[in-house]
C-alpha positions in Angstrom: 34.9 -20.6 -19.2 33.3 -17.4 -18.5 30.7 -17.9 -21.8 29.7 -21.2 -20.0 28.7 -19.7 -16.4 26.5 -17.3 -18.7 24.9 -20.0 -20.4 24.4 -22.2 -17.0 23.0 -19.0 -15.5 21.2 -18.3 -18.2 19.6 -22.1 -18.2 19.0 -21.4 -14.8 17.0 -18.9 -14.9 14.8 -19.8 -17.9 13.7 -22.8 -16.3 12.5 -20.7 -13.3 10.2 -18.9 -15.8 12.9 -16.2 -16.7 12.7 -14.5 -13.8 15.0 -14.8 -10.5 13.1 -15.0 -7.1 14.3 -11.8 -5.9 13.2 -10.1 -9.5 9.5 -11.1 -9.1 9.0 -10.2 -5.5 10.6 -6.8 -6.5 7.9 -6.3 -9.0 5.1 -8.1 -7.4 6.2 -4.9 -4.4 6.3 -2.4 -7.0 3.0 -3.4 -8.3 1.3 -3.8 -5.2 2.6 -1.0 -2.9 0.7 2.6 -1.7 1.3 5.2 -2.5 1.6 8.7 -0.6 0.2 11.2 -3.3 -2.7 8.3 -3.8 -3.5 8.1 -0.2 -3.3 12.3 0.2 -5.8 13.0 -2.8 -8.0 10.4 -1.5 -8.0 11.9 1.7 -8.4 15.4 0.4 -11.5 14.2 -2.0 -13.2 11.7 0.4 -11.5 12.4 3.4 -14.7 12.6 5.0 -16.1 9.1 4.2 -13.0 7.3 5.2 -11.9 7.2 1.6 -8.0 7.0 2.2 -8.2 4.5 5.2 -10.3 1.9 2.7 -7.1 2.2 0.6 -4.5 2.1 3.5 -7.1 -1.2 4.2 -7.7 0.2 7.6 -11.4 -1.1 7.1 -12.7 -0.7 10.6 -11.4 2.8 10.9 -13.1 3.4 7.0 -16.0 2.0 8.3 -16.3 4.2 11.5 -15.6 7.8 9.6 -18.3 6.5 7.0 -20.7 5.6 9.7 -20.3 9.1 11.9 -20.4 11.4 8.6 -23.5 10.2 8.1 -25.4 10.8 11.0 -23.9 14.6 10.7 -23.6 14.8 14.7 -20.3 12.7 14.1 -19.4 14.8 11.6 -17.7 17.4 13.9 -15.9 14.5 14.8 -15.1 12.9 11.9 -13.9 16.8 10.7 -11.3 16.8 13.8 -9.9 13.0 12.8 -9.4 14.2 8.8 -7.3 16.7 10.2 -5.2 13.9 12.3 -5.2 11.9 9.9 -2.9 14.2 7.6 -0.6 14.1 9.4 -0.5 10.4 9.7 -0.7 9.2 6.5 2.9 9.2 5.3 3.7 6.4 8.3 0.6 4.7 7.7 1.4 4.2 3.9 4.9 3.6 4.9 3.7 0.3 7.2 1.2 -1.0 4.7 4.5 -0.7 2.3 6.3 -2.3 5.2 3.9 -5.3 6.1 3.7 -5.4 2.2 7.5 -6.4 1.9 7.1 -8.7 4.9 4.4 -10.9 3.3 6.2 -10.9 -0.4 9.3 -12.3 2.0 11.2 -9.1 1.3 
């Protein structure tokens, strides 16, 4: 009896494409999530051009930092919100991981 469950689950599963549901959001996460180490080297390479928000998709904030380091007078600024930044970037990875989960129904 046991052998047939197997073979029913087994059925089951290959006519989902072999994966379960719960399998392929798991990867689909893995693939798709940020990560800390990425976000910190981006920040300390291109920090300054907004480099690690573009990949936490914080566009606007990107955007800004790329705009003000530029123009050099926003530099100062932009120098002072790096530095902020650091500090923030292991909870800002953690809620694009988050939101992440959210959309993939996690």
């Amino acid at each position: 009896m046991t052998n047939e469950v197997h073979t029913d689950l087994r059925q089951k599963i290959e006519q989902q494409g072999g994966l379960s549901n719960d399998t392929r959001v798991l990867m689909l996460f893995e693939a798709n999530k940020k990560s800390v180490v990425v976000a910190y080297l981006l920040w300390f390479f291109v920090g300054l051009f907004g480099g690690h928000n573009f990949y936490l998709k914080r566009i606007g904030v990107a955007v800004t930092q790329l705009i003000l380091t530029v123009t050099m007078v926003g530099m100062v600024i932009t120098i002072v919100w790096i530095l902020v930044d650091a500090f923030m970037i292991p909870g800002l990875v953690a809620n694009q991981n988050n939101l992440l989960a959210k959309q993939l129904g996690a």
